[in-house]
N, C-alpha and C positions, 0 to 999 in steps of 0.2 A: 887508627889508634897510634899514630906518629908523632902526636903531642906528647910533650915532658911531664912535667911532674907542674903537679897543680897547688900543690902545698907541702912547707915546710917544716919542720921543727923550728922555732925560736932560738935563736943562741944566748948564752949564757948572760952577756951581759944586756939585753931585754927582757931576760927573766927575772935578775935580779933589781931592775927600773922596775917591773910589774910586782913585786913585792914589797918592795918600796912603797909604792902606792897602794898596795895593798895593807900594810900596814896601818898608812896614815889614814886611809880610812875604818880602819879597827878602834884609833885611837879616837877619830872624828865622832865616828858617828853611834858606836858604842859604852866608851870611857868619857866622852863629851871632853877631852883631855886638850885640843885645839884651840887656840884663842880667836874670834871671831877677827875676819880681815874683811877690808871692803865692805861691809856690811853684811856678810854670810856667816850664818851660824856655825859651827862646829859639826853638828852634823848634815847640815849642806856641802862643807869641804871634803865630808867624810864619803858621802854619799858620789860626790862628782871625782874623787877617787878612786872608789869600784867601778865606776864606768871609764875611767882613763887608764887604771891597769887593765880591764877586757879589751881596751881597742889596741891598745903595748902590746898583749898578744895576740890578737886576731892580725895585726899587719904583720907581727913576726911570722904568721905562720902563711901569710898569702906572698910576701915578699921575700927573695930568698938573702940570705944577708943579713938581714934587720935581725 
């Protein structure tokens, strides 16, 4: 049991990128409020921003720092 610590908290300023993204996906994929880019719908952008703030935190909290 001479291993460290396995996970971390998030610091402040990954939490606030994660809600960020979290947002735009509120706005994406909810309010349809997004204007399509590249050819992805509004709530496709929305969508692939609740998955990009889950991984903002899942590495904050495997990496310590982030």
């Amino acid at each position: 049991m001479g291993r460290g610590r396995m996970n971390f908290a998030p610091r402040m300023p990954t939490i606030i990128v994660a809600l960020a993204l979290v947002l735009i996906g509120l706005l994406g994929t909810f309010a349809g409020m997004l204007p399509a880019i590249a050819g992805l719908s509004s709530q496709t952008i929305g969508a692939w921003a609740f998955v990009a703030a889950a991984v903002v935190l899942f590495v904050g909290m495997i990496f310590e720092g982030i």
